[in-house]
mmCIF file as Biopython writes it, N, C-alpha, C and O atoms, coordinates in Angstrom:
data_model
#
loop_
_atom_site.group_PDB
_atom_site.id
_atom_site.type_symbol
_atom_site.label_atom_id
_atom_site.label_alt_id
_atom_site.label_comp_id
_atom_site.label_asym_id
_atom_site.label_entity_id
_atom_site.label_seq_id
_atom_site.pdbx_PDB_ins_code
_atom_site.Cartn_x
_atom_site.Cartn_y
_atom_site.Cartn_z
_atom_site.occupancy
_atom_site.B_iso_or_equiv
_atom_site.auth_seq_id
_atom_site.auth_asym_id
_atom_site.pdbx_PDB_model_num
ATOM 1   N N  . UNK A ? 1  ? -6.624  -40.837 -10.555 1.0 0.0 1  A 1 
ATOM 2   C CA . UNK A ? 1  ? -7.965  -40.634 -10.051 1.0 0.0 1  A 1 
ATOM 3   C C  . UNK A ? 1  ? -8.580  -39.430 -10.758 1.0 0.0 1  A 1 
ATOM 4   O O  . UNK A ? 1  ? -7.879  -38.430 -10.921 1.0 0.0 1  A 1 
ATOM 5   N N  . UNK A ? 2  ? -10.121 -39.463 -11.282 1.0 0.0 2  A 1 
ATOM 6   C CA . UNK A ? 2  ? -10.551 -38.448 -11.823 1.0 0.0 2  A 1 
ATOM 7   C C  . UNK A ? 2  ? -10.904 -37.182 -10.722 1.0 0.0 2  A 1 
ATOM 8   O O  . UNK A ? 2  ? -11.209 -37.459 -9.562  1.0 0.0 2  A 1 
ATOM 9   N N  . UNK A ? 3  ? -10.836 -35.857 -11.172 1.0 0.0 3  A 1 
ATOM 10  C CA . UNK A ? 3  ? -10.676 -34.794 -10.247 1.0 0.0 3  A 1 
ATOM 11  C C  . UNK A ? 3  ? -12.064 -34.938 -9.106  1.0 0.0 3  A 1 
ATOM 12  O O  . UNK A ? 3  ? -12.162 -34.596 -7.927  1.0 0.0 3  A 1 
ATOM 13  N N  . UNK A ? 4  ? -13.193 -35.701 -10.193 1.0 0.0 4  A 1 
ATOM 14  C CA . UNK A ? 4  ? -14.285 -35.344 -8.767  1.0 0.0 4  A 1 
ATOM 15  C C  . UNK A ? 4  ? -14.186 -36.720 -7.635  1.0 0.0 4  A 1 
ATOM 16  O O  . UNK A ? 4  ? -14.726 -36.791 -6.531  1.0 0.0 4  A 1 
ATOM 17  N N  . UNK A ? 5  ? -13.411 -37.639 -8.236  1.0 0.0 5  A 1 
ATOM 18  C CA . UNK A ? 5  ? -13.250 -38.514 -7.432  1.0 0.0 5  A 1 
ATOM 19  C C  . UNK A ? 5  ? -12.381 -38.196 -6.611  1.0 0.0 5  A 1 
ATOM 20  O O  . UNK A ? 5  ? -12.947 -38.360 -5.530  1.0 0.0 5  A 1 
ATOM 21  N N  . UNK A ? 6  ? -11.200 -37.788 -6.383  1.0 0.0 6  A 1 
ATOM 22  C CA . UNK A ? 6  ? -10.278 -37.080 -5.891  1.0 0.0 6  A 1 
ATOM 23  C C  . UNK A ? 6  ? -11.285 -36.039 -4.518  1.0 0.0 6  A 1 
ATOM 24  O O  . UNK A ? 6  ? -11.406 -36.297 -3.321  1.0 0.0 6  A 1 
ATOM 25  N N  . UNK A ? 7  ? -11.759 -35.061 -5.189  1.0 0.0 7  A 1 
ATOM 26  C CA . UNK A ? 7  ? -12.515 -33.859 -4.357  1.0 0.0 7  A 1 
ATOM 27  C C  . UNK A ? 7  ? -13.837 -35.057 -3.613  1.0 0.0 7  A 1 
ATOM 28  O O  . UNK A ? 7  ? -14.025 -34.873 -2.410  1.0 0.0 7  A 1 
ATOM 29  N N  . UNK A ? 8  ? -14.782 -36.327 -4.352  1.0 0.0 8  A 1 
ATOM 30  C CA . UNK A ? 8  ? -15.027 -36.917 -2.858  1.0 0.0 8  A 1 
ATOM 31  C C  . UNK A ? 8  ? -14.569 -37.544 -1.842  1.0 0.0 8  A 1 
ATOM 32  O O  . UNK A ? 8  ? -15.235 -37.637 -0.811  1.0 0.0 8  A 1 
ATOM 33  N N  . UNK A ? 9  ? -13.429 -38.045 -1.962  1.0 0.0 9  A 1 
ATOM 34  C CA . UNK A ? 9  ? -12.121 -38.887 -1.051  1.0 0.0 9  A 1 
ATOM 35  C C  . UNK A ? 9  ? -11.975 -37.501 -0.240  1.0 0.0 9  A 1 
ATOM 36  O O  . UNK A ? 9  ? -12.387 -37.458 0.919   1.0 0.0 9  A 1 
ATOM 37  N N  . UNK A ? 10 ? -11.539 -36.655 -0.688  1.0 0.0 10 A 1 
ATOM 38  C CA . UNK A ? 10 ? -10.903 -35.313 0.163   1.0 0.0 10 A 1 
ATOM 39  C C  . UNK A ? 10 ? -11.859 -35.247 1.479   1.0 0.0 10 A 1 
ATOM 40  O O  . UNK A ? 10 ? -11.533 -35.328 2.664   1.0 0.0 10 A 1 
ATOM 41  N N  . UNK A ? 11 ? -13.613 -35.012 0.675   1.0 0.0 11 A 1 
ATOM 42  C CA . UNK A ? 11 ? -14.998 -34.591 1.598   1.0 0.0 11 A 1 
ATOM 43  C C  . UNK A ? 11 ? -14.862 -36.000 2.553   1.0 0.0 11 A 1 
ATOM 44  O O  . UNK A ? 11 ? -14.884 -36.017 3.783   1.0 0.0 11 A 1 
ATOM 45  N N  . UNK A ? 12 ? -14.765 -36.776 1.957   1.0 0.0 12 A 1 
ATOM 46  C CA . UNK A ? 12 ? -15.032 -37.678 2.626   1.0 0.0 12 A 1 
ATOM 47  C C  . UNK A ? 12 ? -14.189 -38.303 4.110   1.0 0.0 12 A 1 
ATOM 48  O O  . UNK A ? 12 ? -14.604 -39.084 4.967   1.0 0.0 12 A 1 
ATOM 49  N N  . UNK A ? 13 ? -12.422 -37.362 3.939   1.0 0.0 13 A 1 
ATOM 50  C CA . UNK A ? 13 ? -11.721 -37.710 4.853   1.0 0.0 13 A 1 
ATOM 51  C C  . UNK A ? 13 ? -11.617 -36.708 5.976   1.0 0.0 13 A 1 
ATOM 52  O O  . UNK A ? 13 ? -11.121 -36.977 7.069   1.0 0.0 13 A 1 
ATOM 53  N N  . UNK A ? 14 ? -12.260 -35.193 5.540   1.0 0.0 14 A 1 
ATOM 54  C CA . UNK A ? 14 ? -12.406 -34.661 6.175   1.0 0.0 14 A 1 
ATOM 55  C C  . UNK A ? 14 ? -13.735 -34.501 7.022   1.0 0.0 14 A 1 
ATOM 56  O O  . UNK A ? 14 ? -13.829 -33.839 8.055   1.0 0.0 14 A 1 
ATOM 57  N N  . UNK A ? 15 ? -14.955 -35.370 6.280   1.0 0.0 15 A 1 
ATOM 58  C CA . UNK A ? 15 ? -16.148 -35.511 7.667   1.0 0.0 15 A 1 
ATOM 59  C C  . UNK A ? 15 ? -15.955 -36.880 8.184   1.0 0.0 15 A 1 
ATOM 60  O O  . UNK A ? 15 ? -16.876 -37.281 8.897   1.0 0.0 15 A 1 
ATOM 61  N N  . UNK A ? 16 ? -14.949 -37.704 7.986   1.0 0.0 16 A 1 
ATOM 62  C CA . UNK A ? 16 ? -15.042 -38.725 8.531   1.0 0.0 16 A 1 
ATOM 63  C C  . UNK A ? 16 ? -15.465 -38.936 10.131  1.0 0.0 16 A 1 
ATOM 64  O O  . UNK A ? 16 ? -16.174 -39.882 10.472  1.0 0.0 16 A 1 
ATOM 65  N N  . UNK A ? 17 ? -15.140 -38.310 10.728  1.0 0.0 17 A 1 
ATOM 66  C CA . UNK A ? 17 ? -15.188 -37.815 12.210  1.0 0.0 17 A 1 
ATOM 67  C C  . UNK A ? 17 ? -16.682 -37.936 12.697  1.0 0.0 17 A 1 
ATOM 68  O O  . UNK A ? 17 ? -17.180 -38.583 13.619  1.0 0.0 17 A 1 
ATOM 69  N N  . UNK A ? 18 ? -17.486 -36.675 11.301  1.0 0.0 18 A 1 
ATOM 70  C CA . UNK A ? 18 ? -19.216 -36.686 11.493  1.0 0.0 18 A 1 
ATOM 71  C C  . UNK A ? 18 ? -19.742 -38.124 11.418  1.0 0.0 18 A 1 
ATOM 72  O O  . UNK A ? 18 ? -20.580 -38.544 12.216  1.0 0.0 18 A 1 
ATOM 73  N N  . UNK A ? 19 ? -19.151 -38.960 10.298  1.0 0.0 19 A 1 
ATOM 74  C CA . UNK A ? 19 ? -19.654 -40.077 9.748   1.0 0.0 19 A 1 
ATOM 75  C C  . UNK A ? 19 ? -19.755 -40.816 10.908  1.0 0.0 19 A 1 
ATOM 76  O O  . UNK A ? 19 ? -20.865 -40.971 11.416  1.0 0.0 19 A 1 
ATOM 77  N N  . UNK A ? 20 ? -18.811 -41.274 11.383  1.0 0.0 20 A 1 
ATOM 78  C CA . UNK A ? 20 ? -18.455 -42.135 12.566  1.0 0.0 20 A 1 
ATOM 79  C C  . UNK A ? 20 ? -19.529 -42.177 13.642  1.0 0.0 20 A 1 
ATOM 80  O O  . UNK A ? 20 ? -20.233 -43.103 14.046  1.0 0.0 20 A 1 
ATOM 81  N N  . UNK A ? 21 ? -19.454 -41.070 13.939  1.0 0.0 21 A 1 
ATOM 82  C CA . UNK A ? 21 ? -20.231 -40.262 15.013  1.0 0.0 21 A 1 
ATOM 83  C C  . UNK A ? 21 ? -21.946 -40.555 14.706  1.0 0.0 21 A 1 
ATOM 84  O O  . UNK A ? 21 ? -22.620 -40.939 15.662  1.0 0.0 21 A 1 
ATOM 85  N N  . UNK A ? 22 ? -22.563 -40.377 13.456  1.0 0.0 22 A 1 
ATOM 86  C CA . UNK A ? 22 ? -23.590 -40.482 13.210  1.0 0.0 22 A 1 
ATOM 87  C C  . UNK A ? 22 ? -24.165 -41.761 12.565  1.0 0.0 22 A 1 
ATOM 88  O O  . UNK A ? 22 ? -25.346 -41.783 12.216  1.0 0.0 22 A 1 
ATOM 89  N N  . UNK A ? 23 ? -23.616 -42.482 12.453  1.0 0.0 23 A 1 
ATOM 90  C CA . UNK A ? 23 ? -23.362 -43.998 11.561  1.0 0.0 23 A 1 
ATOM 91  C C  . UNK A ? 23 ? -23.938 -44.920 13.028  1.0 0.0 23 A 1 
ATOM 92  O O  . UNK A ? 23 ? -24.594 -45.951 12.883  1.0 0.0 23 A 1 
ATOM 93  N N  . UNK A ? 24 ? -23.680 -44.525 14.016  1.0 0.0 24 A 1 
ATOM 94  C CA . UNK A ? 24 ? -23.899 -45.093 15.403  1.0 0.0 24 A 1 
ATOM 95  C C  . UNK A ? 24 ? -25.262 -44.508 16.024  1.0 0.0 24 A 1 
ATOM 96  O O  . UNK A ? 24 ? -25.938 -45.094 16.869  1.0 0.0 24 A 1 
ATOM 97  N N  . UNK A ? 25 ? -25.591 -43.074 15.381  1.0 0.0 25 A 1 
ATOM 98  C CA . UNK A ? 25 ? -26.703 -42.962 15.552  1.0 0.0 25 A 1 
ATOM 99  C C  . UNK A ? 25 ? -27.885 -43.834 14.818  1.0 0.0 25 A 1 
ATOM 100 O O  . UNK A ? 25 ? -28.741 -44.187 15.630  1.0 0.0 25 A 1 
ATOM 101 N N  . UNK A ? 26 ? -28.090 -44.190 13.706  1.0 0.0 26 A 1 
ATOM 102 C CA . UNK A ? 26 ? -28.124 -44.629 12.794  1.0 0.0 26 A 1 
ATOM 103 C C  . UNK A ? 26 ? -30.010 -44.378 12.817  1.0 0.0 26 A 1 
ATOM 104 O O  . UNK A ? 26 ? -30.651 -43.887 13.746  1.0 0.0 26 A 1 
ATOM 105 N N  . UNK A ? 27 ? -30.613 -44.949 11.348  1.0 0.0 27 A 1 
ATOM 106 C CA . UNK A ? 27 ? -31.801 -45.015 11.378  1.0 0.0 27 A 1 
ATOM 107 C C  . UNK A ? 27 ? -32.835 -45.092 11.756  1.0 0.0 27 A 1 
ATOM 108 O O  . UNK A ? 27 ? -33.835 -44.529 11.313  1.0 0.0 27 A 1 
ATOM 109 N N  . UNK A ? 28 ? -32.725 -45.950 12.814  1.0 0.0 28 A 1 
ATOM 110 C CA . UNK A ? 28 ? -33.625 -45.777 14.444  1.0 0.0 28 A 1 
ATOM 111 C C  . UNK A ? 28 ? -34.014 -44.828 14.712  1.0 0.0 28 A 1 
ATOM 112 O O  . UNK A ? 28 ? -35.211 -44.544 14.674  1.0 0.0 28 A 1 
ATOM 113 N N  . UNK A ? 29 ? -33.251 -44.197 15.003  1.0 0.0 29 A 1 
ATOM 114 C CA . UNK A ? 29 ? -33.453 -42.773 15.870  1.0 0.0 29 A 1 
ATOM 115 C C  . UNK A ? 29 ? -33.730 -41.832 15.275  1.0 0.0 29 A 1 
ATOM 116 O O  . UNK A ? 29 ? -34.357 -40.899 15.777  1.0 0.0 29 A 1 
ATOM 117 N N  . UNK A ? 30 ? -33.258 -41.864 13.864  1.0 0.0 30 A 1 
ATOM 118 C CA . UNK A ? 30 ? -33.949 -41.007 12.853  1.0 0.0 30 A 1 
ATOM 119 C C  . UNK A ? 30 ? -35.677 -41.266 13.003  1.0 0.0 30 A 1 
ATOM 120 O O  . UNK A ? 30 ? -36.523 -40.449 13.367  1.0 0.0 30 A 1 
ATOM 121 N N  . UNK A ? 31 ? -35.803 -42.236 12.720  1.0 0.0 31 A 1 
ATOM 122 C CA . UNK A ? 31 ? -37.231 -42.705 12.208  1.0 0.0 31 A 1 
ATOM 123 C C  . UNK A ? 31 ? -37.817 -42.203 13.681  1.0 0.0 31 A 1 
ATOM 124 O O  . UNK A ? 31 ? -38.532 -41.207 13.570  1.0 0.0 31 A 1 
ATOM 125 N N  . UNK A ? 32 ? -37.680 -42.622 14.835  1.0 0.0 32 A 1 
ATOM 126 C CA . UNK A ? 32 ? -38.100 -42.155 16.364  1.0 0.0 32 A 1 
ATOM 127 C C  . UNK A ? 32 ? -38.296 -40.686 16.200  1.0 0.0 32 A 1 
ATOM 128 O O  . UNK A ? 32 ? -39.368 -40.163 16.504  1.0 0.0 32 A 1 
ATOM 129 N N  . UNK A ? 33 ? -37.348 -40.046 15.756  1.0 0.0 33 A 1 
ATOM 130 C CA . UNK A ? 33 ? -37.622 -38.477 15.802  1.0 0.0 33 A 1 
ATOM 131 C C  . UNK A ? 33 ? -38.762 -38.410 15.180  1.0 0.0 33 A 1 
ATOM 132 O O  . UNK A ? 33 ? -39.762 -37.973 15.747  1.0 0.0 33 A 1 
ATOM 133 N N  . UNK A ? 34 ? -38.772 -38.899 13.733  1.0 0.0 34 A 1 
ATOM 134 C CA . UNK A ? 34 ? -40.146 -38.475 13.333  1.0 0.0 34 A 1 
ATOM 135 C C  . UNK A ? 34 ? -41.596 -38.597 13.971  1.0 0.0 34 A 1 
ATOM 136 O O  . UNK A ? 34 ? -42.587 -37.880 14.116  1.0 0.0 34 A 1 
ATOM 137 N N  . UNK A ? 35 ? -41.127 -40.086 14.320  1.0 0.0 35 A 1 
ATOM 138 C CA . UNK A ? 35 ? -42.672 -40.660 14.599  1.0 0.0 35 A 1 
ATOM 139 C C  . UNK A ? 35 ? -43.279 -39.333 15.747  1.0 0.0 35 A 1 
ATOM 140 O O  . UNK A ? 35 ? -44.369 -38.761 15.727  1.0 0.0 35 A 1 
ATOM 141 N N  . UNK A ? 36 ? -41.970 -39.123 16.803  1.0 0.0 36 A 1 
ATOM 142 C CA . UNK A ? 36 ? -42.551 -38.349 17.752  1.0 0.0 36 A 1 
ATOM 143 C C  . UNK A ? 36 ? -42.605 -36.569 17.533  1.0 0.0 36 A 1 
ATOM 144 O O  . UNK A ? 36 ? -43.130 -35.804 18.342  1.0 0.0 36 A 1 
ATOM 145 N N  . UNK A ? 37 ? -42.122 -36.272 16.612  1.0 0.0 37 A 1 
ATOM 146 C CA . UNK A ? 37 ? -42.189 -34.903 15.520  1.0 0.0 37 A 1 
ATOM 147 C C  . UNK A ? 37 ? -43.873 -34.511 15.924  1.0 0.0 37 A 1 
ATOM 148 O O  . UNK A ? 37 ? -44.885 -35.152 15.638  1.0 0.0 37 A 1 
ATOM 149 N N  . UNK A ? 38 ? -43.743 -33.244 16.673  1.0 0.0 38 A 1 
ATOM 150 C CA . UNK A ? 38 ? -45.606 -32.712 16.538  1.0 0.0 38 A 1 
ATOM 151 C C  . UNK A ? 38 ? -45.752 -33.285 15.129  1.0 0.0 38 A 1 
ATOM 152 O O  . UNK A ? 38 ? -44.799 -33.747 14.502  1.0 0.0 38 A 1 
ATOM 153 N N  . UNK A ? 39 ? -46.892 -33.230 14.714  1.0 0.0 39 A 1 
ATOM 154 C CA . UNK A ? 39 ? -47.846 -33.484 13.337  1.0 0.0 39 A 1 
ATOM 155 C C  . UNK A ? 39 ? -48.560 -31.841 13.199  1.0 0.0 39 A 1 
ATOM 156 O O  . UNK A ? 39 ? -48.959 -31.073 14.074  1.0 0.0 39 A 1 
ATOM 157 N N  . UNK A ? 40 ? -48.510 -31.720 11.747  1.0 0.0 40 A 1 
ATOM 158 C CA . UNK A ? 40 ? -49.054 -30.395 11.333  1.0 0.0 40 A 1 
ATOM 159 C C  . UNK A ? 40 ? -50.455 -30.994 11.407  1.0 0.0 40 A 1 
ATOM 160 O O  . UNK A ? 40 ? -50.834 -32.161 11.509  1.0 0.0 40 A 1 
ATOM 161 N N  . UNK A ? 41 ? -51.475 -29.172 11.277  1.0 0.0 41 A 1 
ATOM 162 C CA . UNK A ? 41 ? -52.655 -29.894 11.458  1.0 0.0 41 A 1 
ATOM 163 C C  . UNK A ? 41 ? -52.980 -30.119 9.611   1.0 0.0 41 A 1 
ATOM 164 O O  . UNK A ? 41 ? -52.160 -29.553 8.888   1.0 0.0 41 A 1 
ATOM 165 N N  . UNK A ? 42 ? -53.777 -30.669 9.117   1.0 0.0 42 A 1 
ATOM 166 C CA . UNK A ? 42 ? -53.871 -30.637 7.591   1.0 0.0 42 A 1 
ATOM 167 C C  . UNK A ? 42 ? -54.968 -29.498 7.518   1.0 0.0 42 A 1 
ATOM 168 O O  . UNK A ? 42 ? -55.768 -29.195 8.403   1.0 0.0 42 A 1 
ATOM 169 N N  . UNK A ? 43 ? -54.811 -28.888 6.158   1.0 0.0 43 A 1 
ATOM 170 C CA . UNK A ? 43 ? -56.113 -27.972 6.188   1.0 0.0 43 A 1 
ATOM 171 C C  . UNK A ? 43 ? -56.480 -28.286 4.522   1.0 0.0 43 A 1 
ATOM 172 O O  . UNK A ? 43 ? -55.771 -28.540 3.548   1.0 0.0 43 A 1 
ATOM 173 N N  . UNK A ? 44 ? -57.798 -28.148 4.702   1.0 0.0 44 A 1 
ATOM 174 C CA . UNK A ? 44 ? -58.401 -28.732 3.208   1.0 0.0 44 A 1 
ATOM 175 C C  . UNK A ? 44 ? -57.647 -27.862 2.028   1.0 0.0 44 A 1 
ATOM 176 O O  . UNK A ? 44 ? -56.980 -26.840 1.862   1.0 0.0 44 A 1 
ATOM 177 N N  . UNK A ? 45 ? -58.051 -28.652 1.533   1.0 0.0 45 A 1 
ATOM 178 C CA . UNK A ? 45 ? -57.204 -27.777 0.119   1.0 0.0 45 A 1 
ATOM 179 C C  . UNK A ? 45 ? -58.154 -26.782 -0.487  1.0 0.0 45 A 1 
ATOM 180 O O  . UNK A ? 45 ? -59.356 -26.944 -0.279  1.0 0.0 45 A 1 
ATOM 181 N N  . UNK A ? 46 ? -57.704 -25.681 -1.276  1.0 0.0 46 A 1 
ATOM 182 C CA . UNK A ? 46 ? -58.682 -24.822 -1.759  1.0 0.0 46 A 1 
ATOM 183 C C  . UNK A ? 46 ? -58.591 -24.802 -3.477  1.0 0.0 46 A 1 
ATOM 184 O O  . UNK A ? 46 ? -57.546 -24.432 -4.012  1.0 0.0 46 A 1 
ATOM 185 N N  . UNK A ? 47 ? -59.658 -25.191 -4.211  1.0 0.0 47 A 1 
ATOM 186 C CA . UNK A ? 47 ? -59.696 -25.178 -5.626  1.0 0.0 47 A 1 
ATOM 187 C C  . UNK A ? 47 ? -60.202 -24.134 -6.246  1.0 0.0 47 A 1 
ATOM 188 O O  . UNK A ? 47 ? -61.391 -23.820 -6.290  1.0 0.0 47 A 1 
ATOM 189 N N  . UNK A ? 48 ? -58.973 -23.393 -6.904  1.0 0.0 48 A 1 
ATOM 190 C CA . UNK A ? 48 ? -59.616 -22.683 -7.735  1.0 0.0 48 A 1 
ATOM 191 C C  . UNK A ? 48 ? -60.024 -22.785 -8.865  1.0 0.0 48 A 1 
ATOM 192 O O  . UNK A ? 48 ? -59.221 -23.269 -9.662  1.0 0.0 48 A 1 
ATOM 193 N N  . UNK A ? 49 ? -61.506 -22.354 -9.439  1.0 0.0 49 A 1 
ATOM 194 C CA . UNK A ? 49 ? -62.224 -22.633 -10.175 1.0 0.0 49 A 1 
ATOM 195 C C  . UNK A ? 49 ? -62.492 -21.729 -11.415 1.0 0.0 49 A 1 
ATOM 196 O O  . UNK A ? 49 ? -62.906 -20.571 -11.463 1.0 0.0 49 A 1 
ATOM 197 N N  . UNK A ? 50 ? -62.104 -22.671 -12.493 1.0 0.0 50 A 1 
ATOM 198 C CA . UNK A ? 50 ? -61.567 -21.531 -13.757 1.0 0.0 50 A 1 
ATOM 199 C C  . UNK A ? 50 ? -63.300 -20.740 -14.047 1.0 0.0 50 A 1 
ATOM 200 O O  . UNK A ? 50 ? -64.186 -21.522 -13.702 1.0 0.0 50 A 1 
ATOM 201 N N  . UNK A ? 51 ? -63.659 -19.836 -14.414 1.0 0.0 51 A 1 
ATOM 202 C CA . UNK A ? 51 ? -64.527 -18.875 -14.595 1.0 0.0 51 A 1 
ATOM 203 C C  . UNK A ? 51 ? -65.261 -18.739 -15.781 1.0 0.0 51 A 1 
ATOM 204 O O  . UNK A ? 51 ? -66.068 -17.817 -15.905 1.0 0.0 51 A 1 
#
């Protein structure tokens, strides 16, 4: 196995636990957070104007 393949198997067996855990949370609820995320207010943009 090449070394970085090696070092992602390693990452990968040691968050397995997170994975699991959040894999069940899954995209849904991601996307839900956002939708219901306050909204910034927008503020116009300001151009500066070469002289």
């Amino acid at each position: 196995m090449k070394r970085k393949q090696a070092e992602a198997e390693r990452a990968r067996a040691q968050h397995a636990e997170l994975t699991k855990h959040y894999r069940a949370i899954g995209p849904a609820a991601i996307l839900a957070a956002l939708i219901c995320a306050p909204k910034k207010e927008k503020t116009p943009l300001k151009l500066n104007k070469a002289a």
